[in-house]
VEXMIKE-582436 format. One record per residue: residue in one letter; x, z, y of N, C-alpha, C, O in turn. Coordinates in pm, 1 decimal, always signed. Layout:
BEGIN
A, X, Z, Y, X, Z, Y, X, Z, Y, X, Z, Y $
...
//
This chain:
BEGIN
X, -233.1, -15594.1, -4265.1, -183.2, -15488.5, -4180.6, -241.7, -15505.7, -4040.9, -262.1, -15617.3, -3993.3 $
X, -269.0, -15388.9, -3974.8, -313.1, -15388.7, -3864.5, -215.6, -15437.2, -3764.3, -103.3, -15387.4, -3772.6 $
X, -241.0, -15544.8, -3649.5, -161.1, -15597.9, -3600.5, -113.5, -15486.2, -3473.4, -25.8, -15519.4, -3393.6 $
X, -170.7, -15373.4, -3466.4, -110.3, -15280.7, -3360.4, -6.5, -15224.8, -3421.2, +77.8, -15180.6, -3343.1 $
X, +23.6, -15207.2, -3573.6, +105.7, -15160.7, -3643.4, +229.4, -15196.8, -3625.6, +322.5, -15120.4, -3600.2 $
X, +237.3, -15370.3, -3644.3, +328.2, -15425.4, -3608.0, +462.8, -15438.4, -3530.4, +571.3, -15482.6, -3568.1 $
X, +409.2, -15368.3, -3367.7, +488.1, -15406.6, -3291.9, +558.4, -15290.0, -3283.0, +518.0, -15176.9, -3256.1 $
X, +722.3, -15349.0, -3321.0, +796.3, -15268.9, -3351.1, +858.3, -15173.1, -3217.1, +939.8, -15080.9, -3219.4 $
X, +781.2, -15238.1, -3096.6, +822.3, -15159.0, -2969.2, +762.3, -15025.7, -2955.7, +822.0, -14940.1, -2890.4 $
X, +633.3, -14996.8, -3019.8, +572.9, -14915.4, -2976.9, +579.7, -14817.1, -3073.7, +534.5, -14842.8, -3185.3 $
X, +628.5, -14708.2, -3050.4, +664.8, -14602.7, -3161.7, +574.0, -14478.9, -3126.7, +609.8, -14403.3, -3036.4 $
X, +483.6, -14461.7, -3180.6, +357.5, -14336.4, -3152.7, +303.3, -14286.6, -3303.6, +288.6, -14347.4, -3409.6 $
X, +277.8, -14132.1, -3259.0, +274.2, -14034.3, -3399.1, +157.0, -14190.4, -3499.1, +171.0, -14241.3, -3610.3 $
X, +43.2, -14217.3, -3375.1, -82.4, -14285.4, -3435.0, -17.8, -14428.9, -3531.0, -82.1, -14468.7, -3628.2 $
X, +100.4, -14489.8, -3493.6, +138.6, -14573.4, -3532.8, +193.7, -14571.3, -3658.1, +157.2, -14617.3, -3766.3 $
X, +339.3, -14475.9, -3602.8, +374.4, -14446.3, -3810.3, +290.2, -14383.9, -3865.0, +322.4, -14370.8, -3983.1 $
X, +188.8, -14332.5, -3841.2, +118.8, -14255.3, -3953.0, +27.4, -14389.9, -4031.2, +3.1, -14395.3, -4151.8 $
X, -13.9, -14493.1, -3927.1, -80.2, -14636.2, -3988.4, -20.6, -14699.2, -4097.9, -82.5, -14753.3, -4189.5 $
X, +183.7, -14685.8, -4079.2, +252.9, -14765.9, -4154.7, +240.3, -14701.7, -4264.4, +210.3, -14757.4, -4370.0 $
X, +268.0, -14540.9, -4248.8, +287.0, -14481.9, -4364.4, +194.9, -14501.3, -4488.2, +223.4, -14498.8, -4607.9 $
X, +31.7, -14529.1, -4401.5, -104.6, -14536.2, -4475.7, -98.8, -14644.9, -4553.0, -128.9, -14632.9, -4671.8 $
X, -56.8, -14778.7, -4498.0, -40.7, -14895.1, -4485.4, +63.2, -14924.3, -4648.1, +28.6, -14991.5, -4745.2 $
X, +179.8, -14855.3, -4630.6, +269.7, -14809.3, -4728.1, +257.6, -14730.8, -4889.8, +332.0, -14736.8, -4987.6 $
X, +141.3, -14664.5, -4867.3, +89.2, -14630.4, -4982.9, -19.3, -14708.0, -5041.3, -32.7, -14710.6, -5163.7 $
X, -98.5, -14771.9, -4963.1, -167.2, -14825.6, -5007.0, -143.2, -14942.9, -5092.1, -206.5, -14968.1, -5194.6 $
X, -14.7, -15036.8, -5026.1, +59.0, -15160.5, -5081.2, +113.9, -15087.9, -5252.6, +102.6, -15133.7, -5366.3 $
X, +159.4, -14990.1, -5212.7, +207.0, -14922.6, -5344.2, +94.6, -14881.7, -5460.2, +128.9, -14847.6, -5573.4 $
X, -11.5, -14887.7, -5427.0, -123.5, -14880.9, -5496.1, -208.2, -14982.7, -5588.9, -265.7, -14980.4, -5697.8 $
X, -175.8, -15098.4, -5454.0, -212.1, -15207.2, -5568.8, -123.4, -15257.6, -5701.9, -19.8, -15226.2, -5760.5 $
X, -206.8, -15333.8, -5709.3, -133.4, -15375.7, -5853.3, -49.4, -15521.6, -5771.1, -71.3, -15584.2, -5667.4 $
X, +39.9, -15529.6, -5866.7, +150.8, -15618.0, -5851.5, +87.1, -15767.1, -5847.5, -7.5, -15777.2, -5925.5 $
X, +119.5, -15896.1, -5768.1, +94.7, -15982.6, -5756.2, +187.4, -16119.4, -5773.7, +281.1, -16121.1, -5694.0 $
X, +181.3, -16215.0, -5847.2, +262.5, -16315.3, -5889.9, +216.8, -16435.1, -5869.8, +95.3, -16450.9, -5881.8 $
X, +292.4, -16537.8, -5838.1, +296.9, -16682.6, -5847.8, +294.0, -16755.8, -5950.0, +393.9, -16746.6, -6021.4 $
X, +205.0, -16834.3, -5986.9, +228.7, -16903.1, -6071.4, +268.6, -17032.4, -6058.2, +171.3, -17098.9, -6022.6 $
X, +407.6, -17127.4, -6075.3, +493.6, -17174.9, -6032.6, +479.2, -17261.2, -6079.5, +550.2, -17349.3, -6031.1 $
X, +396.8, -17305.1, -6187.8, +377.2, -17439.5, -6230.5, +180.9, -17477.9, -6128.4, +157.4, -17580.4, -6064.4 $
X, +118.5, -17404.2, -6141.4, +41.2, -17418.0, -6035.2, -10.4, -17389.6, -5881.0, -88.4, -17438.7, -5799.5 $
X, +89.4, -17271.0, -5893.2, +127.7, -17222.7, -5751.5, -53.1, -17163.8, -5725.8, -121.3, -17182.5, -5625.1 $
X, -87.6, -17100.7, -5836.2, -213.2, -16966.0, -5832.1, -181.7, -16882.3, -5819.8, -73.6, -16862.9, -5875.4 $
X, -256.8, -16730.0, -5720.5, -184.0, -16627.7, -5721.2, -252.1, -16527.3, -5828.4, -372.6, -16505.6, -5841.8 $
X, -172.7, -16486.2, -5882.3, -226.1, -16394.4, -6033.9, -223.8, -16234.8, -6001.2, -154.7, -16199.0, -5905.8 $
X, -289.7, -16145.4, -6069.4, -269.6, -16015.9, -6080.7, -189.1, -15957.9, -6148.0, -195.6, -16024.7, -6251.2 $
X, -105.3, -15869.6, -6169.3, -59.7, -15818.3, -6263.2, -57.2, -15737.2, -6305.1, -73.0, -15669.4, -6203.6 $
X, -47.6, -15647.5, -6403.3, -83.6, -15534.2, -6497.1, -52.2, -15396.2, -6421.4, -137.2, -15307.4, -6415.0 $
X, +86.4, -15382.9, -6359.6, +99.8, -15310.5, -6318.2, +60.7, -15256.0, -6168.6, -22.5, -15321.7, -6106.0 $
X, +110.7, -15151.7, -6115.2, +107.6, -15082.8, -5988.2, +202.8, -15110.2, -5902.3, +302.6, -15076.9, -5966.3 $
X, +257.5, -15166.8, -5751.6, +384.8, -15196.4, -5682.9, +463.4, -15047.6, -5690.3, +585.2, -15064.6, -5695.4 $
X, +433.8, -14942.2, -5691.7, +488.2, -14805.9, -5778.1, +584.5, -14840.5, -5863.0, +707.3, -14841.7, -5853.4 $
X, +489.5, -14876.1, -5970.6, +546.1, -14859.4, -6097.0, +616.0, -14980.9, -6133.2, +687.9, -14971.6, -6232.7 $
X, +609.2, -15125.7, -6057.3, +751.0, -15187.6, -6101.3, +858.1, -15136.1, -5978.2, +978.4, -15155.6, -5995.4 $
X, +816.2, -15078.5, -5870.2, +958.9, -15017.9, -5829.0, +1023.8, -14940.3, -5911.1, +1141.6, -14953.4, -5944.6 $
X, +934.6, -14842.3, -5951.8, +1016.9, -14752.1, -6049.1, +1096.7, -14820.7, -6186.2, +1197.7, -14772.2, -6237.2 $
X, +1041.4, -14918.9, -6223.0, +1100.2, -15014.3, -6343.0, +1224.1, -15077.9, -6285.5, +1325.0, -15096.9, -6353.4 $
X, +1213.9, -15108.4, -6165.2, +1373.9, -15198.5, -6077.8, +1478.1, -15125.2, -6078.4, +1595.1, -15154.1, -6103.7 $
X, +1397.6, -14963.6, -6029.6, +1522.1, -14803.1, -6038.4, +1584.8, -14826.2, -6171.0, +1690.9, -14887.5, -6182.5 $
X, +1502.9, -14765.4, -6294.4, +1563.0, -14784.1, -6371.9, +1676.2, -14914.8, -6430.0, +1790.3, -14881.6, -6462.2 $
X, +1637.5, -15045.8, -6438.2, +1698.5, -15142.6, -6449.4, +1837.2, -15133.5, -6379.9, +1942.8, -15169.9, -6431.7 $
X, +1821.2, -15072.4, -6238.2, +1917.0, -15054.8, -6159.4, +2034.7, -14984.2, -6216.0, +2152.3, -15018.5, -6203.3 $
X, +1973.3, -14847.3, -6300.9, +2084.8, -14748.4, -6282.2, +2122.1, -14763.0, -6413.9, +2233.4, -14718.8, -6442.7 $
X, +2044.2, -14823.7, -6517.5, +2127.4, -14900.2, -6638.1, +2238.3, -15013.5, -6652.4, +2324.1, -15030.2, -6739.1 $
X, +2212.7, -15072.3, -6558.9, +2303.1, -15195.9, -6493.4, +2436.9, -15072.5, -6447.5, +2549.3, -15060.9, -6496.4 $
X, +2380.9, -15005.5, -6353.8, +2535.8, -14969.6, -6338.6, +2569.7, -14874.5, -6405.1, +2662.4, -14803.0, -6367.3 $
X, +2514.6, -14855.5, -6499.1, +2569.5, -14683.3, -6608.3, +2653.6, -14818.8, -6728.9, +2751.8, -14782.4, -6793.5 $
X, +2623.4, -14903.4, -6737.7, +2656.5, -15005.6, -6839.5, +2819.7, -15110.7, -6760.5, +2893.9, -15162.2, -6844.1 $
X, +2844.7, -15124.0, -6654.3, +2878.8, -15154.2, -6582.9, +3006.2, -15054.1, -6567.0, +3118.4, -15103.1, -6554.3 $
X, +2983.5, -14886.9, -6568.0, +3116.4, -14806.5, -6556.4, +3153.5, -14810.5, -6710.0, +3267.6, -14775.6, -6740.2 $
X, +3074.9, -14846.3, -6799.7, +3110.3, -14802.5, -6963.6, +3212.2, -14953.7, -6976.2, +3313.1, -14957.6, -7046.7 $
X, +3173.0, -15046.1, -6911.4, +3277.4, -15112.7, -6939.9, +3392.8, -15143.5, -6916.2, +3491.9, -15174.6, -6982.2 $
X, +3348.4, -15121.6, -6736.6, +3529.7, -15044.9, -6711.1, +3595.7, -14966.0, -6737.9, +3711.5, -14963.0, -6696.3 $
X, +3545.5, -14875.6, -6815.9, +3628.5, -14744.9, -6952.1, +3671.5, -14864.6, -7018.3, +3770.7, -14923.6, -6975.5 $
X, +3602.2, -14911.1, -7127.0, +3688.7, -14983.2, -7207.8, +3741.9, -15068.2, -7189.5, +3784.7, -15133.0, -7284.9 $
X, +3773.1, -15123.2, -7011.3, +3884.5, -15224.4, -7048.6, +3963.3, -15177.1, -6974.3, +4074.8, -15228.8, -6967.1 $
X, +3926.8, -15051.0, -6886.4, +4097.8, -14939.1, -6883.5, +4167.7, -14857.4, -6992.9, +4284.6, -14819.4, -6986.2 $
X, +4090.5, -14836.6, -7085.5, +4097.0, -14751.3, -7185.2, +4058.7, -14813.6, -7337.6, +3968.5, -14771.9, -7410.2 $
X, +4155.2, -14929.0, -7367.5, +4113.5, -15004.4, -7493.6, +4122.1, -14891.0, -7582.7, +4049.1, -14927.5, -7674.8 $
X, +4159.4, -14792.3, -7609.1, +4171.0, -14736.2, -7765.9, +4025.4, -14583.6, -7734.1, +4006.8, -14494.5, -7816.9 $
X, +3972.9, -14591.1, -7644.7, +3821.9, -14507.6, -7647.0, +3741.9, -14571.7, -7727.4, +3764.1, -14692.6, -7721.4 $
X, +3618.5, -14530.7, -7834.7, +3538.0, -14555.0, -7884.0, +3417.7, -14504.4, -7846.4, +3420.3, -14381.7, -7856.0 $
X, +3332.5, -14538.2, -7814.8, +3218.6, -14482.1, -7762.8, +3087.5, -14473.8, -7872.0, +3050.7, -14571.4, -7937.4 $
X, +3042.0, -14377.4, -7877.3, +2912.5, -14371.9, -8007.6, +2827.8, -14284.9, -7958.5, +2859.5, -14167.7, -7938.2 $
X, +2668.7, -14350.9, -7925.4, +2587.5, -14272.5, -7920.9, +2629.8, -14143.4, -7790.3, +2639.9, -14024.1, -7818.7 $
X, +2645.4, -14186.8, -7680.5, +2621.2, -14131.1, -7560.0, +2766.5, -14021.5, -7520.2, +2781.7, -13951.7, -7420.0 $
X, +2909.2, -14048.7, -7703.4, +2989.2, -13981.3, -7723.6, +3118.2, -14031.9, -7677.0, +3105.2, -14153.1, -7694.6 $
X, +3203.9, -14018.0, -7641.3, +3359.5, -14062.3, -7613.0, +3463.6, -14038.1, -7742.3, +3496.5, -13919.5, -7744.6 $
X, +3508.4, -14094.3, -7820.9, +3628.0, -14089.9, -7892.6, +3783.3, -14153.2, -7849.2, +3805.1, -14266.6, -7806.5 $
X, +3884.0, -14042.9, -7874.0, +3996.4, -14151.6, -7840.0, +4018.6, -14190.3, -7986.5, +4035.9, -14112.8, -8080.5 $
X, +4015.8, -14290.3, -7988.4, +4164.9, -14325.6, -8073.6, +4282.5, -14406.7, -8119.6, +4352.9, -14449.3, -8028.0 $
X, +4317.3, -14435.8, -8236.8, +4470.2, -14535.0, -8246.1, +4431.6, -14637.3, -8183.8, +4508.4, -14732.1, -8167.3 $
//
């Protein structure tokens, strides 16, 4: 990153438009990892995009999974099937 970018004092159209550039571009590359038993830095398959978008999802499954279970342990006699709600005995 450009070190004029940086300084968070100076707020000019020329500046955020650097971060913004700066911002897509990071999102462009491909993803980068540690390797922890040798501490090499590796490439990875994907785009910084596209495992954000993989974290979203993870995210909103975690908590869609997360309200389904507080149904059933407010609501022991609901059955749930296939995206469906049942009450019963």
């Amino acid at each position: 990153m450009d070190y004029a970018l940086s300084d968070m004092t100076y707020v000019a159209k020329e500046t955020m438009d650097g971060l913004e550039k700066t911002g897509k571009e990071l999102l462009e590359e491909k993803v980068k990892k540690i390797n922890l038993d040798t501490f090499s830095i590796e490439e990875g398959v994907v785009t910084n995009a596209e495992a954000l978008d993989r974290c979203k999802k993870i995210e909103q499954y975690s908590f869609e999974f997360t309200q389904l279970l507080i149904l059933v342990r407010f609501f022991p006699r609901l059955h749930i099937i296939s995206n469906s709600i049942f009450v019963g005995n």
